[in-house]
C-alpha positions in Angstrom: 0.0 0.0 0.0 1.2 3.4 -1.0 2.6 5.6 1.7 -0.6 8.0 2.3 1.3 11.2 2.1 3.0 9.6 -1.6 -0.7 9.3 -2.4 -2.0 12.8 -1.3 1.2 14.3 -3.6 0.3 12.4 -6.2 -3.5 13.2 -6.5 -2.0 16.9 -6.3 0.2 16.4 -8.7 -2.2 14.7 -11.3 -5.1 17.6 -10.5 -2.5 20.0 -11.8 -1.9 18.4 -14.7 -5.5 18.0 -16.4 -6.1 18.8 -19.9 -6.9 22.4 -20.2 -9.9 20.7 -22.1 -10.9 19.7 -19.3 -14.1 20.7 -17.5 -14.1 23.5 -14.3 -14.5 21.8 -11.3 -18.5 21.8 -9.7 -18.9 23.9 -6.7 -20.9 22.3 -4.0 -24.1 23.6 -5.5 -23.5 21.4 -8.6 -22.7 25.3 -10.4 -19.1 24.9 -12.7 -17.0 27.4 -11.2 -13.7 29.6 -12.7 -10.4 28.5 -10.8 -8.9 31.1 -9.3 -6.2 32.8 -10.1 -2.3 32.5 -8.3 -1.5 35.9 -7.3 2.3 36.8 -6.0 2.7 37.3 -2.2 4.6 39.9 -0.6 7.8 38.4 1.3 6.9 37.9 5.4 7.7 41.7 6.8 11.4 41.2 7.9 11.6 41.3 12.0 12.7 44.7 13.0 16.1 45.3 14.0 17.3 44.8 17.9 17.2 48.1 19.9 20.7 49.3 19.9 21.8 47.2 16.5 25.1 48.0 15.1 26.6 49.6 18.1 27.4 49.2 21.9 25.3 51.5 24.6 26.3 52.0 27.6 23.6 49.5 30.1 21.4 53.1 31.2 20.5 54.0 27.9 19.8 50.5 26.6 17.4 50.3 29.3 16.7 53.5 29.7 12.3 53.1 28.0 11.9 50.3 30.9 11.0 47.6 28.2 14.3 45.8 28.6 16.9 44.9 31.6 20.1 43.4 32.1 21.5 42.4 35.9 24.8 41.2 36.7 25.9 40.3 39.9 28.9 38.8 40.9 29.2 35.3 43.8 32.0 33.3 45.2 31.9 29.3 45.2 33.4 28.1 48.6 35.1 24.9 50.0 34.3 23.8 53.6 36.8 25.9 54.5 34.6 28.8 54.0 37.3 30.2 51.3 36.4 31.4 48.1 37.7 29.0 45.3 35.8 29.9 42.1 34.3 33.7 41.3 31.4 33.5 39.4 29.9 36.3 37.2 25.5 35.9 36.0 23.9 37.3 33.7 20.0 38.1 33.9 18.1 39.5 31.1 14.9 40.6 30.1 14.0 41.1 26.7 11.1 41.3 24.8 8.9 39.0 27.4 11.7 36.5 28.0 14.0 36.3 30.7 17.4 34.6 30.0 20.2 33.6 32.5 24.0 33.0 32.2 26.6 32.1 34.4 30.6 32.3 33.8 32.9 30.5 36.3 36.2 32.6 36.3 38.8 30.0 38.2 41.8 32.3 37.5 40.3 35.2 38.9 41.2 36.6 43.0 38.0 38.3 43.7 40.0 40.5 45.9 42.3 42.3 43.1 39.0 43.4 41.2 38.6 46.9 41.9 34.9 47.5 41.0 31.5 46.1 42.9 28.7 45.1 41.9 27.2 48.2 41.6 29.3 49.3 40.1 29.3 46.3 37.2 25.8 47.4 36.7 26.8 50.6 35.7 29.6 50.6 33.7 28.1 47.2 31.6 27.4 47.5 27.8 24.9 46.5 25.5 26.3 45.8 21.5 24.2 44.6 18.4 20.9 44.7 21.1 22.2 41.2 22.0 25.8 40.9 23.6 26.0 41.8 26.9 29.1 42.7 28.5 30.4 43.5 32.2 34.1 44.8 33.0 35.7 43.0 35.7 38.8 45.3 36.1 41.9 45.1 38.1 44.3 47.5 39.0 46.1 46.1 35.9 44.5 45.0 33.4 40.7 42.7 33.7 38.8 40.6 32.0 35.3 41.4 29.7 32.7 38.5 30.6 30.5 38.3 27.1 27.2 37.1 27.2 25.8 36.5 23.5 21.8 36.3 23.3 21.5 33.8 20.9 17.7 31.4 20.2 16.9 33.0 24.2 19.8 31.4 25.5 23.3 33.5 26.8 26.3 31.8 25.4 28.9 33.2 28.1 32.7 33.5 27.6 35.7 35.9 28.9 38.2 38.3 27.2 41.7 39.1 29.3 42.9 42.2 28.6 45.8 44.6 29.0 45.6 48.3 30.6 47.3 50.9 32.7 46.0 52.1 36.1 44.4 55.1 34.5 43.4 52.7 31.5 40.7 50.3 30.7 39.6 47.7 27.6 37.2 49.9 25.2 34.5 48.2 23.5 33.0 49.3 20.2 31.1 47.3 17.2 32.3 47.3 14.0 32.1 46.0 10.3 29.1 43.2 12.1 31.4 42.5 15.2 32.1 43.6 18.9 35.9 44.7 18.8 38.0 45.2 22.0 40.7 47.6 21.9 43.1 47.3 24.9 47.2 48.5 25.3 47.7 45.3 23.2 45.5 46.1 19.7 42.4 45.5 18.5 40.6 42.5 18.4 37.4 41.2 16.9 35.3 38.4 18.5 33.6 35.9 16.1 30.8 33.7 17.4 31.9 29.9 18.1 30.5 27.5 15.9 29.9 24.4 18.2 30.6 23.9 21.4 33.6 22.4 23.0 35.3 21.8 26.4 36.1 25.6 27.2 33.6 27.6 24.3 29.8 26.7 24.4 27.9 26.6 21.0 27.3 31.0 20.3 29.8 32.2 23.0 31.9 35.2 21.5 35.5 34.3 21.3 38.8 36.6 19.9 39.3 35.6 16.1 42.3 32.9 15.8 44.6 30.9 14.0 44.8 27.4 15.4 46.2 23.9 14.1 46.8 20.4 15.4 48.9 17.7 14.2 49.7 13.9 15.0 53.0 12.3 14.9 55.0 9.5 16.4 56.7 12.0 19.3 53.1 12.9 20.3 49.9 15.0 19.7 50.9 19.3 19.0 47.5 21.7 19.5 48.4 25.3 19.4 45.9 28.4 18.9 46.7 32.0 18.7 44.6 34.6 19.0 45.1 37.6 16.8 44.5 41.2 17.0 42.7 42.7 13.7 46.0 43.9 12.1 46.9 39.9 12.7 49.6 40.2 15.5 49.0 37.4 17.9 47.6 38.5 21.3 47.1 35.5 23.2 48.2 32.2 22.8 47.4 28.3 23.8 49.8 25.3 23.3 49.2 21.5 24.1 51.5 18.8 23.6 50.5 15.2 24.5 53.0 12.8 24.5 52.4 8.8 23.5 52.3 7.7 27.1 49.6 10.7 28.1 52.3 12.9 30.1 51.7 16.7 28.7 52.7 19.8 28.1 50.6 23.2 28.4 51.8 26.8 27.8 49.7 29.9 27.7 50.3 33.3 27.8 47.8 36.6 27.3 45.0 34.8 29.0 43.7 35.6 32.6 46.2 34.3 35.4 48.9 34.2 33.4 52.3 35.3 34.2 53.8 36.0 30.6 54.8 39.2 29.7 54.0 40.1 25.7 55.8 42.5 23.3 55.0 43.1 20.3 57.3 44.4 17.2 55.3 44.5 13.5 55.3 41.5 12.5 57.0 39.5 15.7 55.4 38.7 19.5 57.6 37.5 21.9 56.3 35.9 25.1 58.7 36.0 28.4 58.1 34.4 31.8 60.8 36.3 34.3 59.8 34.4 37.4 63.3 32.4 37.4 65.8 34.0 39.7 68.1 34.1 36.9 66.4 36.3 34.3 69.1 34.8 31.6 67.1 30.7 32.2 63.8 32.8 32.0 61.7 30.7 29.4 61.0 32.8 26.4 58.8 32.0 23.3 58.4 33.8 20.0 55.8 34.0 17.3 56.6 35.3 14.2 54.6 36.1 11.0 54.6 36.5 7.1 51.2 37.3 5.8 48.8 34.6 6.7 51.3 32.2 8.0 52.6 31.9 11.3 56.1 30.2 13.0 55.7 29.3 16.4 58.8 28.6 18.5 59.8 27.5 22.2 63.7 28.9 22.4 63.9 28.3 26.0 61.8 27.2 28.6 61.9 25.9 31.8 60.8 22.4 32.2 59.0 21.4 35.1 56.8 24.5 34.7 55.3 23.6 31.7 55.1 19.9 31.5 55.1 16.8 33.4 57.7 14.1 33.8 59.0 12.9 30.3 56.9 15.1 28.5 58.3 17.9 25.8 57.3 20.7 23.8 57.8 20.4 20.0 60.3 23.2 19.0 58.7 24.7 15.9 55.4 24.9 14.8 54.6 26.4 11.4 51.1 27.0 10.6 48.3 29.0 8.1 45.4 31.2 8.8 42.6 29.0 7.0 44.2 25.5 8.1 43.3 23.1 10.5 46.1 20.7 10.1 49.7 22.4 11.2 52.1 23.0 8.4 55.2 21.2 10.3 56.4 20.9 13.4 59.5 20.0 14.3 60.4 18.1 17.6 64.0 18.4 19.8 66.0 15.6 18.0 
C-alpha cells in the first residue's frame, strides 16, 4: 500500500496536470466554477532590528524606556573551609517578554584584586548589536570582559583578558558586524563559536584565531593564537600530549597568566621572568609573514610547563585558514 502522504502528492500532482480541455470543477451547489487565479505574495515583513543594533550603549541607555533589563551580579563558590575557590559572574536578562540567564565561572580570577562592585558592574556594563551583553571585571592592571551572547533565548557566556594601565581600561566598540576590544595590546574582533567544545559553548563570542593540530610518532601538537585585527598574535594556547599521556601546556595573554607580551610588527615575543636568573627565563616567540605563522619554544623551563618525560615540539609552522599544522619539528 502506498505511503498516504505519496498518495496525497500524487493526486495533487495529477489535478495539476489536467487537460486544459478539461471541464471546471463543480462547486458544492452542482454550479461549474472559474479557478482562481495564483496571485504573487509579498515576502513575510522582515523582523525589526534589535534596539541598539550595530553599536554598543552603555547598560542606562539600553534600558533606559523600561521595556528591557540586564542584571549582573557577581558570587564566590566556597570549600568547607569557608574560602572562596571559584568567582562566578550571572547574567539576567529581560527582553522582549523572555527572561534569559547566564553564568561564567572565572577559576583564575582573586576576587580580591577586582577593583569594582557590583554596583558598580551594573553601571559601567554594555549592551552591542541589542544582543551581547558585557560586564568589565577590572583590576588595578589590566581585567577581564565577561560576554554574554543572546542567541535562540539562550546566553552563550565566555571571557576576554585584557591589558591596561592604572588610569586605562579595555574599550569596546562594534564594527564592520562585530564587537571589537581595543586594549594596550591592539584590537581584536570576536567571532561567534560555531559548536561547542570543552572551554567555548555553541554562540559564545571568542577573539578571532589561527589554530592547528597535528599527529606524529613524538606525540599530539594543538596550538591556537589569538590575533588582533591587524593579525599580531595577542594571546596564545599550546598543548602537547606525548604517547604515554604525560603533557605539556603553555599559555600566555590569557587571565592568570604570568607571561609578559611585546609586540614588534610582525613579531610577538612571550617571556616568563619568574626564574631567579632572568638569563634561564623561558621565552617564546611567534613570528609572522602574511597569513602564516612560525611558532617557537627557544627556552623554557621544564617542570613549569610539562610533566615528567613530556616535551614541547620546538617549531610549529602553521596557516590562517588551516586546520592541520604545516610542520612541526620536535627536539631531535
Amino acid at each position: 500500500m502506498p505511503h498516504p502522504r505519496l498518495a496525497a502528492v500524487t493526486m495533487l500532482f495529477l489535478a495539476g496536470c489536467s487537460s486544459p480541455d478539461a471541464p471546471a470543477p463543480a462547486s458544492a451547489s452542482g454550479t461549474a466554477t472559474a479557478a482562481t487565479p495564483t496571485r504573487a505574495t509579498s515576502p513575510a515583513t522582515p523582523a525589526a532590528p534589535a534596539f541598539g543594533a550595530g553599536s554598543c550603549l552603555p547598560l542606562a541607555q539600553w534600558q533606559a524606556e523600561g521595556k528591557r533589563r540586564f542584571v549582573v551580579h557577581s558570587a564566590g563558590e566556597t570549600s568547607g573551609s569557608d574560602e572562596a575557590t571559584t568567582f562566578t559572574l550571572h547574567f539576567d536578562v529581560r527582553l522582549d517578554g523572555t527572561v534569559s540567564t547566564g553564568q561564567l565561572a572565572l577559576p583564575d580570577i582573586d576576587p580580591a584584586s577586582i577593583v569594582v562592585d557590583d554596583a558598580e558592574l551594573q553601571q559601567q556594563a554594555q549592551v552591542c548589536d541589542g544582543r551581547v551583553f558585557i560586564a568589565n571585571l577590572a583590576e588595578e592592571r589590566g581585567g577581564v570582559l565577561a560576554v554574554g551572547n543572546l542567541k535562540d533565548g539562550a546566553l552563550a557566556m565566555t571571557s576576554l583578558a585584557y591589558a591596561s594601565g592604572d588610569e586605562d581600561t579595555a574599550e569596546v566598540g562594534f564594527k564592520d558586524g562585530a564587537v571589537v576590544v581595543t586594549d594596550r595590546n591592539g584590537s581584536v574582533r570576536l567571532q561567534e563559536s560555531p559548536a561547542a567544545d570543552t572551554e567555548t559553548p555553541a554562540h559564545g563570542l571568542v577573539a578571532e584565531s589561527v589554530q592547528c593540530e597535528q599527529d606524529a610518532p613524538q606525540g599530539h601538537t594543538w596550538l591556537r593564537l589569538a590575533l588582533n585585527t591587524d593579525g599580531g598574535v595577542r594571546s596564545m594556547e599550546y598543548t602537547t600530549t606525548m604517547p604515554s599521556g604525560a603533557s605539556c601546556t603553555v599559555s600566555a595573554g590569557l587571565a592568570g597568566d604570568t607571561a609578559t607580551i611585546s609586540q614588534t610588527k610582525n613579531t610577538t615575543d612571550m617571556r616568563w621572568d619568574d626564574n631567579a636568573d632572568s638569563s634561564q627565563a623561558s621565552h617564546m616567540r611567534v613570528t609572522r609573514a602574511g597569513d602564516d605563522y612560525t611558532f617557537e619554544a627557544l627556552r623554557y623551563d621544564h617542570p613549569q610547563f610539562c610533566g615528567q618525560s613530556a616535551e614541547l615540539a620546538q617549531v610549529i609552522k602553521l596557516r590562517r585558514g588551516s586546520a592541520t599544522c604545516t610542520s612541526v619539528e620536535w627536539p631531535k
